[in-house]
C-alpha positions as CSV (number, residue, x, y, z in Angstrom):
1,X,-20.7,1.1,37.9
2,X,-22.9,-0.9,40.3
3,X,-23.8,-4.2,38.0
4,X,-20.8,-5.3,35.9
5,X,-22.2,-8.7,35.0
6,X,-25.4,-6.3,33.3
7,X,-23.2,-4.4,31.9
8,X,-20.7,-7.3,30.1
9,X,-24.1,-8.7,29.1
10,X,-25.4,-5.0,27.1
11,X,-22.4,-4.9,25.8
12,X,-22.0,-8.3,24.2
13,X,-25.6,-7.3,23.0
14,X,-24.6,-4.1,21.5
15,X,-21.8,-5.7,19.6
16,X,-24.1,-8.4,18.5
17,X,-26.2,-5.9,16.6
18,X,-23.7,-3.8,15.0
19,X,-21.8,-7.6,14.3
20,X,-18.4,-6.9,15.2
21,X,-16.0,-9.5,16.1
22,X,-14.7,-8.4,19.4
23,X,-16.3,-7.0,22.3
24,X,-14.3,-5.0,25.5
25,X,-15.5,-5.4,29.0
26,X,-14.0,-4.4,32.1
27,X,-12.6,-7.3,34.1
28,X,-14.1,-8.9,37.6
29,X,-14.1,-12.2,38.7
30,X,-18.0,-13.1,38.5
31,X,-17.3,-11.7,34.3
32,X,-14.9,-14.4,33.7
33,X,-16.4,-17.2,35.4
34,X,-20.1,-16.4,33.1
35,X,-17.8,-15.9,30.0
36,X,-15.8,-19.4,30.8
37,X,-19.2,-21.0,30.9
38,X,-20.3,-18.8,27.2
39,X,-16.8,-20.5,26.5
40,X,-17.8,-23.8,27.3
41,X,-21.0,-24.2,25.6
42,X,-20.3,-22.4,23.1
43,X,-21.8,-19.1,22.5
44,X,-18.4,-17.0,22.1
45,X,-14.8,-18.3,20.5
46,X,-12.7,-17.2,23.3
47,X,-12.0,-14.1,25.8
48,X,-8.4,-13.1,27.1
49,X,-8.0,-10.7,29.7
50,X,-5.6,-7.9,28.6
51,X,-3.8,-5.5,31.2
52,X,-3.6,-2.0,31.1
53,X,-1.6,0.5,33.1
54,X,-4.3,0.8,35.8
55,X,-7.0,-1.5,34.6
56,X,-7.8,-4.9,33.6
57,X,-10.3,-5.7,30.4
58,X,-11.6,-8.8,29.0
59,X,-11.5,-9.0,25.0
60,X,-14.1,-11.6,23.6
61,X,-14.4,-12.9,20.3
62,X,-18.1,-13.1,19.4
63,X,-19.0,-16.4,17.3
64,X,-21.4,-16.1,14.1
65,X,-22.7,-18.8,11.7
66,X,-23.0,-18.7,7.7
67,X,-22.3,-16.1,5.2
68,X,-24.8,-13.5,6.2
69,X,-22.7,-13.8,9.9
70,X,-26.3,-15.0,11.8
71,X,-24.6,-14.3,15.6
72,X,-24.9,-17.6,17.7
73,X,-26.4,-15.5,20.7
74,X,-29.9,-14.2,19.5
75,X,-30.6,-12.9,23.5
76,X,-29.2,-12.4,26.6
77,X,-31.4,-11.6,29.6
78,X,-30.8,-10.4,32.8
79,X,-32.7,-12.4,35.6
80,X,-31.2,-11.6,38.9
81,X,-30.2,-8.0,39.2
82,X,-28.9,-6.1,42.6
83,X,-31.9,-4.9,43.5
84,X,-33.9,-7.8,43.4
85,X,-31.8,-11.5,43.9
86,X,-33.9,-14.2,42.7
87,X,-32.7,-18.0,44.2
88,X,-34.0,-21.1,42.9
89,X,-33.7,-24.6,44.4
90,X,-32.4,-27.3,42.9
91,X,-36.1,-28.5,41.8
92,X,-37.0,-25.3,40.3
93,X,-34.4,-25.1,38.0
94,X,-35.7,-23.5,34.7
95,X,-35.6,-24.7,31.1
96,X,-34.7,-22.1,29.0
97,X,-36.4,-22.5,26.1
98,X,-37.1,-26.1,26.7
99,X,-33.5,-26.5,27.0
100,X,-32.3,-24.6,23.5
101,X,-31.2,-22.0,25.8
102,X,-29.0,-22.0,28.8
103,X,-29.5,-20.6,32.4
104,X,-26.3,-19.2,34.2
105,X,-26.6,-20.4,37.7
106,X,-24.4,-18.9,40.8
107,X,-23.9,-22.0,43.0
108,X,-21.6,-23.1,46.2
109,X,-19.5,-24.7,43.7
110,X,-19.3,-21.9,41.0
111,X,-20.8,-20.8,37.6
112,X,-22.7,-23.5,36.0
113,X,-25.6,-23.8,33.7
114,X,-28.8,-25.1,34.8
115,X,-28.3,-28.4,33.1
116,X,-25.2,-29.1,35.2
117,X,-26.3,-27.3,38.2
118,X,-29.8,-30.0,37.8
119,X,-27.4,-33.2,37.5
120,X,-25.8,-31.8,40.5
121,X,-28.6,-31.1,42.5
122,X,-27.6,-28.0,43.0
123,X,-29.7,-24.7,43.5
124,X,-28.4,-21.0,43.5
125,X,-29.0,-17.6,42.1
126,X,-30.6,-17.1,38.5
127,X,-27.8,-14.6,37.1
128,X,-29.2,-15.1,33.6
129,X,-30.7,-16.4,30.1
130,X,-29.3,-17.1,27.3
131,X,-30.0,-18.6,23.7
């Protein structure tokens, strides 16, 4: 598998749709970092990374809201993808949304969303939307 941070994000999205609780992904670096940020603002209860014999997987507990379980995360998008990197600086941050949303930003001092990345001053790579 060439993009594991597209293929966490399909999979959250599967499990969105068919609503179930808990969602597997393989484990890499850049895939915890994006879900500590999902963590942080909210979006998912928690993840724990679980070891098998030979590999490593993340478990995440999707959140929902009310009785008819409405999921918290209504989209996830891909923005920067292996074959085509897209950078932003600092000044062309964007508002997902008009700031309902959240972008995940790669930047020299980690994964942050754009909000953080903008009171920073920070710039980076556009790894993707979410609201």
């Amino acid at each position: 598998m060439n993009d594991t941070i597209s293929d966490m994000l399909t999979r959250i999205r599967n499990a969105i749709l068919a609503k179930h609780q808990i969602v597997q992904v393989p484990s890499t670096k850049m895939s915890k970092n994006v879900l500590k940020v999902l963590e942080e603002e909210g979006y998912i209860n928690e993840f724990k990374e679980i070891q098998d014999h030979l590999n490593n997987y993340l478990i995440i507990s999707l959140k929902y809201k009310g009785r008819n379980k409405e999921p918290i995360i209504t989209k996830l998008k891909r923005i920067s993808k292996p074959g085509l990197r897209v950078y932003v600086s600092h000044k062309e941050l964007p508002k997902v949304l008009g700031g309902i949303g959240i972008a995940i930003i790669s930047t020299s001092k980690g994964i942050i969303t754009d909000r953080y990345a903008r009171n920073l001053g920070l710039g980076g790579e556009i790894i993707c939307y979410i609201w």
